[in-house]
N, CA, C and O atoms as a Tripos MOL2 file, in Angstrom:
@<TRIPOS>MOLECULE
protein
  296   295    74     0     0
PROTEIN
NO_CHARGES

@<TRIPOS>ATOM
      1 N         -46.8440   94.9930  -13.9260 N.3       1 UNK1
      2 CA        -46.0150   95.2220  -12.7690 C.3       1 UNK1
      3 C         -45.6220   93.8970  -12.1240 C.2       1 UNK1
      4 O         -44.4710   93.6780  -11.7460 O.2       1 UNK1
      5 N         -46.5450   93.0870  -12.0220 N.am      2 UNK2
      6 CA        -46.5270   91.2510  -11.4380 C.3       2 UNK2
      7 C         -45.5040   90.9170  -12.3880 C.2       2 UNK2
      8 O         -44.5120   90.6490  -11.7090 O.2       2 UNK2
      9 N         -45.2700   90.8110  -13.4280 N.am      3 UNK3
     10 CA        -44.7640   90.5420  -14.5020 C.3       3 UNK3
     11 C         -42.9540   90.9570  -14.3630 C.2       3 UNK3
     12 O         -41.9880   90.2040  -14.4830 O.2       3 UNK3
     13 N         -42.9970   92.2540  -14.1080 N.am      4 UNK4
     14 CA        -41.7650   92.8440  -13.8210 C.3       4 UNK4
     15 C         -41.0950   92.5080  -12.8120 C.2       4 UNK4
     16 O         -39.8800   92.3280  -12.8890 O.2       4 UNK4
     17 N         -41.7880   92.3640  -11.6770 N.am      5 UNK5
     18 CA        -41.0610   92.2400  -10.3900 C.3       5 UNK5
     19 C         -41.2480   90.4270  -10.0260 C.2       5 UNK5
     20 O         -41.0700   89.9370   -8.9110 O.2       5 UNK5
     21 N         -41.5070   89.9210  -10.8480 N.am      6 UNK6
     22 CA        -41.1170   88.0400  -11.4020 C.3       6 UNK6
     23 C         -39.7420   88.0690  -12.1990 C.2       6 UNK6
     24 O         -38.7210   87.4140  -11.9880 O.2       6 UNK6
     25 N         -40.0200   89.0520  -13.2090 N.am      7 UNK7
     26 CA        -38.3990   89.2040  -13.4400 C.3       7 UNK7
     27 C         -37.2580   89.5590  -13.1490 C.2       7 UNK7
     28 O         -36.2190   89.2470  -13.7300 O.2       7 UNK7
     29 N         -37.4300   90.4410  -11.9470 N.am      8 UNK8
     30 CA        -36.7290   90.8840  -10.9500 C.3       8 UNK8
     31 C         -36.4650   89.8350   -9.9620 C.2       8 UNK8
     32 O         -35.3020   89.6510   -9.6040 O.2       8 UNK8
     33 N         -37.2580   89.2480   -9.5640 N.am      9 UNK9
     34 CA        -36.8280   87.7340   -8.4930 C.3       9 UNK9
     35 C         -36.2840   87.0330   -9.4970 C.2       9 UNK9
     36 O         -35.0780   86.9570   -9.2630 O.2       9 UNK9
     37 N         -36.5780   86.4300  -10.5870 N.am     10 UNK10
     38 CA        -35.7390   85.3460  -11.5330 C.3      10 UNK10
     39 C         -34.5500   85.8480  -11.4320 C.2      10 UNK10
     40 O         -33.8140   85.0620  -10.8340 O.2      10 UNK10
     41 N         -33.9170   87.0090  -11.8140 N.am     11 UNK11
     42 CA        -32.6160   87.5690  -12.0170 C.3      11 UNK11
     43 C         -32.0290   87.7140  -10.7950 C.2      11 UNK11
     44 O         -30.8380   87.4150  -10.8740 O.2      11 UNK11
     45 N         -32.4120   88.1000   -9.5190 N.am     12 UNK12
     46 CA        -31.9790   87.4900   -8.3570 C.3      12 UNK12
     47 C         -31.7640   86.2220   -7.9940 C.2      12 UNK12
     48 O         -30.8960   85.8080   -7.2260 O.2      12 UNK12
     49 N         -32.4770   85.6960   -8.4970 N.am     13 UNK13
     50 CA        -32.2060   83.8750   -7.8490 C.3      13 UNK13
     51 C         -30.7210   83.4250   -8.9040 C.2      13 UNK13
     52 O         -29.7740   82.7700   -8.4670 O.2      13 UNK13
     53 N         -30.8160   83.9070  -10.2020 N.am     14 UNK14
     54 CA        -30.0610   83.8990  -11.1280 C.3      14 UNK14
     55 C         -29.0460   84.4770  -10.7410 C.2      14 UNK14
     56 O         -28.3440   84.0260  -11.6460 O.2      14 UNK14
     57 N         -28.0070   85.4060   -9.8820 N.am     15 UNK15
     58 CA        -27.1840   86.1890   -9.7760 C.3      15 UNK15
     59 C         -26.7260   85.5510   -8.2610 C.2      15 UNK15
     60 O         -25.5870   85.4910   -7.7990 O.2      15 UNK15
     61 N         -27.7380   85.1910   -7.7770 N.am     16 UNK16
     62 CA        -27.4160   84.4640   -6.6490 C.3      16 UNK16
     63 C         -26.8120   83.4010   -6.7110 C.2      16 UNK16
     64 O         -25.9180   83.1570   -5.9020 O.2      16 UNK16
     65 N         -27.3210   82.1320   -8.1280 N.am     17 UNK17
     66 CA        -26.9240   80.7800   -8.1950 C.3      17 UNK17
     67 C         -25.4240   81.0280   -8.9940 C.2      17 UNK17
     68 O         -24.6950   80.0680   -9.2410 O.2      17 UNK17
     69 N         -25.1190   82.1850   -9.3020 N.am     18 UNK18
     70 CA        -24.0030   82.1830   -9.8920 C.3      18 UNK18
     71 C         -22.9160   82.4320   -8.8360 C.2      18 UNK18
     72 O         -21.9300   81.7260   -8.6240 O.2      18 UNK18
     73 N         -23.2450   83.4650   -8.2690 N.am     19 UNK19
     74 CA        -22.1390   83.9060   -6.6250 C.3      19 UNK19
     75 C         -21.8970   82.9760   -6.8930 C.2      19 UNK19
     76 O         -21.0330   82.8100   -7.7550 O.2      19 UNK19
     77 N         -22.7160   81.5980   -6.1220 N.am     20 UNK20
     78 CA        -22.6320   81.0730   -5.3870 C.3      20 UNK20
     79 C         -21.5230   80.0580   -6.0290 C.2      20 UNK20
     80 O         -20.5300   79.7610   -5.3640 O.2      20 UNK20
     81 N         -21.7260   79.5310   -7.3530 N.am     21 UNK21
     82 CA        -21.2490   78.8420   -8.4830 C.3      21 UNK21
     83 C         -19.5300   79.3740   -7.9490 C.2      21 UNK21
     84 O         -18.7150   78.6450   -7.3860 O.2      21 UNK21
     85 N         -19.3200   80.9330   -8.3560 N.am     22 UNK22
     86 CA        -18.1600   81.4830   -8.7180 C.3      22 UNK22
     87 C         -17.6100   80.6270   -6.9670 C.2      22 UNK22
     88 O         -16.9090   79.6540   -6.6920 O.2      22 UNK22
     89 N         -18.2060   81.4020   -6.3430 N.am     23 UNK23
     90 CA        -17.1680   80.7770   -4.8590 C.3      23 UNK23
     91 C         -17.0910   79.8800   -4.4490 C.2      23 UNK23
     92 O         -16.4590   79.7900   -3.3960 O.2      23 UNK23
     93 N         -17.8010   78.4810   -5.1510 N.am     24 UNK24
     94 CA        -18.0410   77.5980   -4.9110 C.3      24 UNK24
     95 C         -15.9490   76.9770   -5.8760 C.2      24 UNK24
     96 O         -15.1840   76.0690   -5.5510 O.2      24 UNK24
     97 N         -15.8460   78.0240   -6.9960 N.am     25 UNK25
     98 CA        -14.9710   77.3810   -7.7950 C.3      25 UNK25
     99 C         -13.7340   77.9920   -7.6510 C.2      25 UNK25
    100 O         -12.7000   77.4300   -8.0110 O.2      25 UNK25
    101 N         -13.7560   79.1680   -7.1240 N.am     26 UNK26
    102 CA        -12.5350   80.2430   -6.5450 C.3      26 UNK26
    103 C         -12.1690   79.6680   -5.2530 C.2      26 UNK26
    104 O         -11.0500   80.0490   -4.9090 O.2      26 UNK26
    105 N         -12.6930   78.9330   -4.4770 N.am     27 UNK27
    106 CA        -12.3180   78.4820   -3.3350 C.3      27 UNK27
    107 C         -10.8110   77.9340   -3.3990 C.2      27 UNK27
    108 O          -9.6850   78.4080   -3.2500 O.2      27 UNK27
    109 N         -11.2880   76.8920   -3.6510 N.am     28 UNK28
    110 CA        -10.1240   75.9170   -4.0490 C.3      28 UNK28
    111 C          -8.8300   76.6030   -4.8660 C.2      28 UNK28
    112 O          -7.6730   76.6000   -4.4470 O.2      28 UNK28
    113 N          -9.1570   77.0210   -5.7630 N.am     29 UNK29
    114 CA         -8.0900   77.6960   -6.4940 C.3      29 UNK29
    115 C          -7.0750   78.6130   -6.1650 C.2      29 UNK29
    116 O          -5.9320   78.8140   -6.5740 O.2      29 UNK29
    117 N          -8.3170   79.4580   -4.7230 N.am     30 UNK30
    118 CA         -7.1750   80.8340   -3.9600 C.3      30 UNK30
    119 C          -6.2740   79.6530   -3.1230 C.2      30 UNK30
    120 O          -5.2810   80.0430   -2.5080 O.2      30 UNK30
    121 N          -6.6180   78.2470   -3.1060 N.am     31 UNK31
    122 CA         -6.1500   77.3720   -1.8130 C.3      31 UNK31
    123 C          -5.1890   76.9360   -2.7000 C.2      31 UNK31
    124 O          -4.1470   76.6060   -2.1350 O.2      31 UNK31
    125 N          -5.1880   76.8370   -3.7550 N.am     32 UNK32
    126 CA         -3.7470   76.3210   -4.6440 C.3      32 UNK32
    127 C          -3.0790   77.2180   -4.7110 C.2      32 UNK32
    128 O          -2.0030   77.0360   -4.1420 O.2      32 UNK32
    129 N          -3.2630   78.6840   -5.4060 N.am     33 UNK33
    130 CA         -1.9620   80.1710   -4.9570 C.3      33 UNK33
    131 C          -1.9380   80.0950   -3.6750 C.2      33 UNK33
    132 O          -0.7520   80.4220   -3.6440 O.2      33 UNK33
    133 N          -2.1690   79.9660   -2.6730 N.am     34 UNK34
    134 CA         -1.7840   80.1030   -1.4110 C.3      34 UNK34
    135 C          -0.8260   79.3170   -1.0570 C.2      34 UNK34
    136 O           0.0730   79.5250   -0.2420 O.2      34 UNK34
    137 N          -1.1270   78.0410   -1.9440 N.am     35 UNK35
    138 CA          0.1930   76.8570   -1.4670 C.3      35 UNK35
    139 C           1.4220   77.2970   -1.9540 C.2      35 UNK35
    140 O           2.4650   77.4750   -1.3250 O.2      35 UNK35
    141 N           1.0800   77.5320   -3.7150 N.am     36 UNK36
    142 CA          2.0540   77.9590   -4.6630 C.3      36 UNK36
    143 C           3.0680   78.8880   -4.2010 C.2      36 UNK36
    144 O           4.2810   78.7280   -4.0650 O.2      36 UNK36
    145 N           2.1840   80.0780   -3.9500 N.am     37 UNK37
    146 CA          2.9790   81.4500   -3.3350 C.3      37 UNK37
    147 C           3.8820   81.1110   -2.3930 C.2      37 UNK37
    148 O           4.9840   81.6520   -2.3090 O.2      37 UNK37
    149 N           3.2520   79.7070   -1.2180 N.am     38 UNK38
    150 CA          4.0110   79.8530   -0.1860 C.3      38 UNK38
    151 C           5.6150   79.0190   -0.2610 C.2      38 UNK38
    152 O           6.6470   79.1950    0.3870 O.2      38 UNK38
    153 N           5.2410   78.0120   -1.4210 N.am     39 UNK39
    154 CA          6.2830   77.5160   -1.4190 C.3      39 UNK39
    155 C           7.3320   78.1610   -2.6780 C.2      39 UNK39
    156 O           8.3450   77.5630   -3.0420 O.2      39 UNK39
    157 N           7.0040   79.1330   -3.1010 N.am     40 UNK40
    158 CA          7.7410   80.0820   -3.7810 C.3      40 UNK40
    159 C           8.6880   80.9310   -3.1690 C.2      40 UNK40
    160 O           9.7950   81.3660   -3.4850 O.2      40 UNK40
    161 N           7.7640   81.0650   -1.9870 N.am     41 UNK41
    162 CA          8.8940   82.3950   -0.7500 C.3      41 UNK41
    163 C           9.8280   81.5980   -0.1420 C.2      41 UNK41
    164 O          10.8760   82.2090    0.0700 O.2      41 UNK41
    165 N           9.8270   80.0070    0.3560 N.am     42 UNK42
    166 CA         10.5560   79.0090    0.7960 C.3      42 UNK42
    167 C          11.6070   78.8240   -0.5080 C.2      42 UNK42
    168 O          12.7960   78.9590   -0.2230 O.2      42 UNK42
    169 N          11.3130   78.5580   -1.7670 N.am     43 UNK43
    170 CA         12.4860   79.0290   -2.3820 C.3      43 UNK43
    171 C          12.9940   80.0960   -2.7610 C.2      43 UNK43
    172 O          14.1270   80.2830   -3.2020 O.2      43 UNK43
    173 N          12.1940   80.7910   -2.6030 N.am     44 UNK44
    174 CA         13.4560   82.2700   -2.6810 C.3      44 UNK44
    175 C          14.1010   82.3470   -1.6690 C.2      44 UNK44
    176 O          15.1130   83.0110   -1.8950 O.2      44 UNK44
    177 N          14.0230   81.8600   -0.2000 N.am     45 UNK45
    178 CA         14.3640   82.4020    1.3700 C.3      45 UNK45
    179 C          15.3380   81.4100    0.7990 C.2      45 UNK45
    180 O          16.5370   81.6850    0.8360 O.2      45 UNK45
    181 N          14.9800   80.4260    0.3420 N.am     46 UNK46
    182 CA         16.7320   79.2120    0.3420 C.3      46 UNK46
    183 C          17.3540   79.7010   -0.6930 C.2      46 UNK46
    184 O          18.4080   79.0810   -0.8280 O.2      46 UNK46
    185 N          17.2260   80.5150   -1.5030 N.am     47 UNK47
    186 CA         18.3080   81.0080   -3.0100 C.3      47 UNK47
    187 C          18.7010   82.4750   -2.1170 C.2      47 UNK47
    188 O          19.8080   82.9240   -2.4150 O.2      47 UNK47
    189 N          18.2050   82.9820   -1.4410 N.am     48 UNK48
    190 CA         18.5120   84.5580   -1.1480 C.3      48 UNK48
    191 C          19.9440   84.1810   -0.6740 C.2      48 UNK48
    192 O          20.6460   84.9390   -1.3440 O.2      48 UNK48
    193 N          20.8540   83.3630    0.1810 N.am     49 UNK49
    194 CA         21.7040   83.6560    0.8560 C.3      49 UNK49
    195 C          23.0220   83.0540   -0.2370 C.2      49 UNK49
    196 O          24.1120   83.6090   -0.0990 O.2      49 UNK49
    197 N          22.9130   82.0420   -1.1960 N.am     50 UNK50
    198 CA         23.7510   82.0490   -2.3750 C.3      50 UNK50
    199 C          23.7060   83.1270   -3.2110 C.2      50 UNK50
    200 O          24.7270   83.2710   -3.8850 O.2      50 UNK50
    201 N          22.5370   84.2060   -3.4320 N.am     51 UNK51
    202 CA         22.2700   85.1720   -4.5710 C.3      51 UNK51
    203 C          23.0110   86.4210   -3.9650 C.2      51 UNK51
    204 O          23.4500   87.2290   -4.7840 O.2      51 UNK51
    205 N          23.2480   86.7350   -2.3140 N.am     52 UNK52
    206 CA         23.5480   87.2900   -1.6890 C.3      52 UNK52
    207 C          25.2890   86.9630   -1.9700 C.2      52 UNK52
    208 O          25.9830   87.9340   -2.2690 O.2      52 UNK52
    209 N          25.8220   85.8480   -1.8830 N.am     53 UNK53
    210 CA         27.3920   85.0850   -1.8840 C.3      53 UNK53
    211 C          27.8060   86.1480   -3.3060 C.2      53 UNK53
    212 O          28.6340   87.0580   -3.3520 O.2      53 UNK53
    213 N          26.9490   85.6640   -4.3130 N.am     54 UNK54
    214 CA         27.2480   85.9980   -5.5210 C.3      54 UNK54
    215 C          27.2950   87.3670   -5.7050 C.2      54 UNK54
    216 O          28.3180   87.8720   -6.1660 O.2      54 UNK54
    217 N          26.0870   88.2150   -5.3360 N.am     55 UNK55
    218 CA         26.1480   89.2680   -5.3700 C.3      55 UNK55
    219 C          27.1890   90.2620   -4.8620 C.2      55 UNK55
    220 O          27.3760   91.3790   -5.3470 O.2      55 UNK55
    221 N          28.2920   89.3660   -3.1300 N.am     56 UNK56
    222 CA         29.0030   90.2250   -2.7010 C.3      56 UNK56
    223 C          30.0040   90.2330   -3.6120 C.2      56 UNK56
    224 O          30.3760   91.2960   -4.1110 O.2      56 UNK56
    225 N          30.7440   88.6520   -4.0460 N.am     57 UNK57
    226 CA         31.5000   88.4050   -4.4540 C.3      57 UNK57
    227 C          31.6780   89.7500   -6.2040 C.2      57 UNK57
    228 O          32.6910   90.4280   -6.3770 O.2      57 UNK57
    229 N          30.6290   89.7710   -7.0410 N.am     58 UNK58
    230 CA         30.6070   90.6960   -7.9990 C.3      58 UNK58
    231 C          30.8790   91.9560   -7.7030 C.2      58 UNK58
    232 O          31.4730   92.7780   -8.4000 O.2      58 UNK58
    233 N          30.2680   92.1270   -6.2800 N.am     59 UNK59
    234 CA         30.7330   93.9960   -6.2400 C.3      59 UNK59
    235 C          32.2440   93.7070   -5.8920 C.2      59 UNK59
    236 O          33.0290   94.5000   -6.4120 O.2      59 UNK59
    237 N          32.6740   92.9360   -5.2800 N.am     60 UNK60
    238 CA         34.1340   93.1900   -5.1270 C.3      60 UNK60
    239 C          34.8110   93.1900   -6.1050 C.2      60 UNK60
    240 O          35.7170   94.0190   -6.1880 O.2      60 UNK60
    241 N          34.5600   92.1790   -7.2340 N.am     61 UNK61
    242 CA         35.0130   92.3390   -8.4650 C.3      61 UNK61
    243 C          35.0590   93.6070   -9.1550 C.2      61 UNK61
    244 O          36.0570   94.0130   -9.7510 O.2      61 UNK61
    245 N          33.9920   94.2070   -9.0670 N.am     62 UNK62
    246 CA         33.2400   95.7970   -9.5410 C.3      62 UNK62
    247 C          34.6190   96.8500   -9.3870 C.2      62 UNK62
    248 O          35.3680   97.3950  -10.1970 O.2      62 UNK62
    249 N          34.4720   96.8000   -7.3200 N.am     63 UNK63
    250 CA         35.2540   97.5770   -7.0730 C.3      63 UNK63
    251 C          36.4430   97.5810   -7.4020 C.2      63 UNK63
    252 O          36.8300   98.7100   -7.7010 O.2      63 UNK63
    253 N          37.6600   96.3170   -7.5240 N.am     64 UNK64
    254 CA         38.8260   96.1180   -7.6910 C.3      64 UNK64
    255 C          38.9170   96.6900   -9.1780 C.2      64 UNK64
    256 O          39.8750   97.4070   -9.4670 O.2      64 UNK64
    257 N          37.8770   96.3710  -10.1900 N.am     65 UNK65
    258 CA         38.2110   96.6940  -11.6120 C.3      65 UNK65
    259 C          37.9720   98.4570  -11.4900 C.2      65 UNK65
    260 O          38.3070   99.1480  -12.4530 O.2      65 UNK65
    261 N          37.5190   98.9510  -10.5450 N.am     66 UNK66
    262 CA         36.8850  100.5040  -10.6200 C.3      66 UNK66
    263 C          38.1150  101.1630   -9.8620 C.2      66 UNK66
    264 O          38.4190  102.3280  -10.1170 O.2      66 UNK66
    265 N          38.9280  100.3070   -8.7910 N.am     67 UNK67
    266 CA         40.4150  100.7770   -8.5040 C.3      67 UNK67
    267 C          41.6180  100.9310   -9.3930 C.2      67 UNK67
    268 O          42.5130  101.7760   -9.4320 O.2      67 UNK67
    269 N          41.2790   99.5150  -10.3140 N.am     68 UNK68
    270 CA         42.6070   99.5560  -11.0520 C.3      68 UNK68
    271 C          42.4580  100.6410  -12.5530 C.2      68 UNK68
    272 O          43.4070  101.0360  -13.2290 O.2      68 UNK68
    273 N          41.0900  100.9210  -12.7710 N.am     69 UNK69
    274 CA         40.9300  101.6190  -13.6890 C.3      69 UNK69
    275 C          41.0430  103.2110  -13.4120 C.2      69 UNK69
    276 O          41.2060  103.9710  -14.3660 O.2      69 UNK69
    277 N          40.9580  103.6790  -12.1460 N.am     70 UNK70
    278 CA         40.9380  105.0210  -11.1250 C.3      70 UNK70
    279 C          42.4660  104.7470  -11.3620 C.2      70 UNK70
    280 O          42.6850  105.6360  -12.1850 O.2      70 UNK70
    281 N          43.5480  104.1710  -11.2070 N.am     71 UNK71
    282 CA         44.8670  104.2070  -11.2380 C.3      71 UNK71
    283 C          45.6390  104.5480  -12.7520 C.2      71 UNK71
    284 O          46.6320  105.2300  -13.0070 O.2      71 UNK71
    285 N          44.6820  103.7260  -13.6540 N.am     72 UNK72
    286 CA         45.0860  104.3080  -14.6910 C.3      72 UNK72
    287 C          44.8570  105.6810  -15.8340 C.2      72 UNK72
    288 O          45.3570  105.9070  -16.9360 O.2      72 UNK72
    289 N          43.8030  106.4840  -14.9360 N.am     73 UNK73
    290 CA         43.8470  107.5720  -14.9440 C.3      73 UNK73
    291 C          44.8050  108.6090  -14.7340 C.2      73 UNK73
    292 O          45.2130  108.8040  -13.5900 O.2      73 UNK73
    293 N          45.3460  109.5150  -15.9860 N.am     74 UNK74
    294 CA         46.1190  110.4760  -15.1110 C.3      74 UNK74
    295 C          45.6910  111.3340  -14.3410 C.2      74 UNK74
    296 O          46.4740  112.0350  -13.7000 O.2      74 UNK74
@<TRIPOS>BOND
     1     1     2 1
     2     2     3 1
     3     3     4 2
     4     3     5 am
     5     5     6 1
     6     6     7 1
     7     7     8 2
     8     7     9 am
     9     9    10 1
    10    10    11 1
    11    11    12 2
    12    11    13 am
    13    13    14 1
    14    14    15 1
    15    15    16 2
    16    15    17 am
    17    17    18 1
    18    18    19 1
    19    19    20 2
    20    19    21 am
    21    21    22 1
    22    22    23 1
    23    23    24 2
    24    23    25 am
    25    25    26 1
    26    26    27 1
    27    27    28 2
    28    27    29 am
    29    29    30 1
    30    30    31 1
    31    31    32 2
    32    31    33 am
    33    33    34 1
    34    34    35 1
    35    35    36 2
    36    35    37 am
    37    37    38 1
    38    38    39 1
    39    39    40 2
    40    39    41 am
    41    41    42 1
    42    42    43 1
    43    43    44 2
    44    43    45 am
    45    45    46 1
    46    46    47 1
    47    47    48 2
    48    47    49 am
    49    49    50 1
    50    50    51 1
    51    51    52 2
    52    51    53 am
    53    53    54 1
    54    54    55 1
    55    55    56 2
    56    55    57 am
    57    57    58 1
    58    58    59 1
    59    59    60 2
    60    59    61 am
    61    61    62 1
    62    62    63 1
    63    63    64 2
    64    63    65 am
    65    65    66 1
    66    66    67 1
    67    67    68 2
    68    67    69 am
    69    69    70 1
    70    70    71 1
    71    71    72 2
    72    71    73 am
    73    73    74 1
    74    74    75 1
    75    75    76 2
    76    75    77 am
    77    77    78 1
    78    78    79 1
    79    79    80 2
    80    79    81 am
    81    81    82 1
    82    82    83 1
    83    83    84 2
    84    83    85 am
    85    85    86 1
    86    86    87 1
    87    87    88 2
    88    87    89 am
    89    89    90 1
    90    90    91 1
    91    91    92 2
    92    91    93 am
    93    93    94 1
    94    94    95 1
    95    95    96 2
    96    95    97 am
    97    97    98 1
    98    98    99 1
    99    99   100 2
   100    99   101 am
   101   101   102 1
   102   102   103 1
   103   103   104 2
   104   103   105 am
   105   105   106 1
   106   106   107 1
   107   107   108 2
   108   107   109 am
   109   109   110 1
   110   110   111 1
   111   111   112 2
   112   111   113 am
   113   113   114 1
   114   114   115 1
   115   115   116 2
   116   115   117 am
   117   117   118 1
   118   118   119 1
   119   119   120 2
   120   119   121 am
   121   121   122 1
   122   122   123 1
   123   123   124 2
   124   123   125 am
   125   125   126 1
   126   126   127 1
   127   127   128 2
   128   127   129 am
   129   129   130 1
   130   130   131 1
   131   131   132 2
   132   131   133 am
   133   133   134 1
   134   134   135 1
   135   135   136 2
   136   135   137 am
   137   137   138 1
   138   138   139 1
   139   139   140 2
   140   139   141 am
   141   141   142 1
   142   142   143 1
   143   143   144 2
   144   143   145 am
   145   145   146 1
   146   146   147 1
   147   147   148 2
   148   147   149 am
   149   149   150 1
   150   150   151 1
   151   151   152 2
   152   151   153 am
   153   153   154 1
   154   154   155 1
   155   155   156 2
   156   155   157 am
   157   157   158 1
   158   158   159 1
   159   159   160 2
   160   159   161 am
   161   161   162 1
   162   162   163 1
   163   163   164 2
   164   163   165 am
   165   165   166 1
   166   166   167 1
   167   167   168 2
   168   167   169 am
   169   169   170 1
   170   170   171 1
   171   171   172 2
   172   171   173 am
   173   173   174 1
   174   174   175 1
   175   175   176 2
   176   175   177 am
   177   177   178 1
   178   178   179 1
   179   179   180 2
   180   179   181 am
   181   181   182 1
   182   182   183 1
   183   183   184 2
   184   183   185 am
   185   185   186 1
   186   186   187 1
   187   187   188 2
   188   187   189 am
   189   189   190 1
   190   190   191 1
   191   191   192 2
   192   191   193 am
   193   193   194 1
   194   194   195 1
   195   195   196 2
   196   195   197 am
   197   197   198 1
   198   198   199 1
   199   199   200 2
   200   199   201 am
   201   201   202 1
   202   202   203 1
   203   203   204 2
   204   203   205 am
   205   205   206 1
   206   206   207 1
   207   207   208 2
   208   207   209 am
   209   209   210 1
   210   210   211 1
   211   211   212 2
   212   211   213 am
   213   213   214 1
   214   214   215 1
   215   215   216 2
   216   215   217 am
   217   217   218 1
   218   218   219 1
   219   219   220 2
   220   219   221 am
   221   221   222 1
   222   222   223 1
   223   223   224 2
   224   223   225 am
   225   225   226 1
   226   226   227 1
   227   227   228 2
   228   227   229 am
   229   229   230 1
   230   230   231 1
   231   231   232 2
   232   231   233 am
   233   233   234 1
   234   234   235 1
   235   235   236 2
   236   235   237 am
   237   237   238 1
   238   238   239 1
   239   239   240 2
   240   239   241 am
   241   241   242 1
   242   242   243 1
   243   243   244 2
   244   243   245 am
   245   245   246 1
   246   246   247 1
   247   247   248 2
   248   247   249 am
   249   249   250 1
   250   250   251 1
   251   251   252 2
   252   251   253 am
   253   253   254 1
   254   254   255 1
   255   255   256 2
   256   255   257 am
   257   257   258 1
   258   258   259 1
   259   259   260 2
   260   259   261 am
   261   261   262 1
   262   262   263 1
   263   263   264 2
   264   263   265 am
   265   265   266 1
   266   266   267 1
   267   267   268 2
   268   267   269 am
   269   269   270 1
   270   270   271 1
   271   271   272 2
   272   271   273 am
   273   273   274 1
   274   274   275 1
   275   275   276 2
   276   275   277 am
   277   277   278 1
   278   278   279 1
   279   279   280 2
   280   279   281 am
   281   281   282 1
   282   282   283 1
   283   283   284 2
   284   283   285 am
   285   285   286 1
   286   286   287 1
   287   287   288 2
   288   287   289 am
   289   289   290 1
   290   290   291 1
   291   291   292 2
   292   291   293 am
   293   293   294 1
   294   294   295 1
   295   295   296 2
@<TRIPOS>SUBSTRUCTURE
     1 UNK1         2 RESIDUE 1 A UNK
     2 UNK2         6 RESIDUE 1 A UNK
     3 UNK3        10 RESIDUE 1 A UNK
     4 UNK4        14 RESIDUE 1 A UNK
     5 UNK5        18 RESIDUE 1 A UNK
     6 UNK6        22 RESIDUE 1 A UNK
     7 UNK7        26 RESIDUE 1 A UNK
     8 UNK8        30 RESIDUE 1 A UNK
     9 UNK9        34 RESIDUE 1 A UNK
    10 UNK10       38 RESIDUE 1 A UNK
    11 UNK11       42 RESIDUE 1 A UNK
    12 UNK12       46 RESIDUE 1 A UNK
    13 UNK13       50 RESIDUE 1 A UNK
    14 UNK14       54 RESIDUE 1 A UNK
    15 UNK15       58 RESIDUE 1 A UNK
    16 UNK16       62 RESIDUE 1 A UNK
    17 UNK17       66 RESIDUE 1 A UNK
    18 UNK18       70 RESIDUE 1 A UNK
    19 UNK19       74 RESIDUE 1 A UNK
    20 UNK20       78 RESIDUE 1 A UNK
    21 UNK21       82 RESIDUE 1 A UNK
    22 UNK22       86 RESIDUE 1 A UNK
    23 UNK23       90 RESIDUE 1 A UNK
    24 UNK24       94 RESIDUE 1 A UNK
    25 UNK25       98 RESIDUE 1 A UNK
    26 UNK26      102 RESIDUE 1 A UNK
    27 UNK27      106 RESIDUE 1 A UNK
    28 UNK28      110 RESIDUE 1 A UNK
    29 UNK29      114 RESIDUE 1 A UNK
    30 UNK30      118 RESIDUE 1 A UNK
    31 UNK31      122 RESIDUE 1 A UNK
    32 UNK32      126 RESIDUE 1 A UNK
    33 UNK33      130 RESIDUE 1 A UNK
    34 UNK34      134 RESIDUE 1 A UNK
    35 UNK35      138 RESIDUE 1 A UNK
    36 UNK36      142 RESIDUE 1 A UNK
    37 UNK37      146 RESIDUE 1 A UNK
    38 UNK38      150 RESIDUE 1 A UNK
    39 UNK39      154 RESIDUE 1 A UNK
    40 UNK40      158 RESIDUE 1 A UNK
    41 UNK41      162 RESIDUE 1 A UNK
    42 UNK42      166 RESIDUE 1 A UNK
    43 UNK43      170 RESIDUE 1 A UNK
    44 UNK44      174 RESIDUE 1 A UNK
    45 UNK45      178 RESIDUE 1 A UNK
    46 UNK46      182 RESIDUE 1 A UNK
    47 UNK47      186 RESIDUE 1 A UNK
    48 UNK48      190 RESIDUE 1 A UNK
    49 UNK49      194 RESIDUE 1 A UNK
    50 UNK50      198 RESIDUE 1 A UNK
    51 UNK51      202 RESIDUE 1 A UNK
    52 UNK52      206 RESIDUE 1 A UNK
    53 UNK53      210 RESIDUE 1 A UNK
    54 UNK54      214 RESIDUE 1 A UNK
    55 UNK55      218 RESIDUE 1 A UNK
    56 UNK56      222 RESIDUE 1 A UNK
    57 UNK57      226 RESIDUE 1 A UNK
    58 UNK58      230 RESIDUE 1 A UNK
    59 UNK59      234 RESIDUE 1 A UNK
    60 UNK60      238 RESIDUE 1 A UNK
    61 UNK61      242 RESIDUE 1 A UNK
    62 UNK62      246 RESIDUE 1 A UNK
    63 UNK63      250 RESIDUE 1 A UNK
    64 UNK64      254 RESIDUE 1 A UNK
    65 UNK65      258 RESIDUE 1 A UNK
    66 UNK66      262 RESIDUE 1 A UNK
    67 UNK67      266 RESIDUE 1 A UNK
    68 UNK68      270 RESIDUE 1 A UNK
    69 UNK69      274 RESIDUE 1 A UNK
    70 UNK70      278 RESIDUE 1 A UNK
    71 UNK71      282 RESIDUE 1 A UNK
    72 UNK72      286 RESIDUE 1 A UNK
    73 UNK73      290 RESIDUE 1 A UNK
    74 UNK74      294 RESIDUE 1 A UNK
């Protein structure tokens, strides 16, 4: 039973030194996607209002070709 519950604390101290390991190494890393991500949304927020230009500009295209083709319908 002494025997068992020694192996039961080893594997705790063991599961513990690892946490500790993992968050010791995830730290930093969630702190690099956090940068990444953020300066990802800063370029999308600066492309949204050209992607927006483009986008109006195509539906008008859309529509004019969807008028002149409605006309050549009998």
């Amino acid at each position: 039973m002494q025997e068992l519950s020694a192996k039961i604390a080893e594997l705790r101290g063991q599961l513990e030194s690892f946490s500790t390991g993992v968050v010791a190494r995830l730290t930093p890393l969630r702190g690099g996607v956090d940068s990444l991500s953020g300066r990802l949304e800063e370029t999308l927020a600066s492309l949204r209002p050209e992607v927006s230009s483009v986008d109006g500009g195509l539906t008008g295209k859309i529509e004019s070709l969807d008028a002149e083709l409605a006309e050549l319908e009998p």
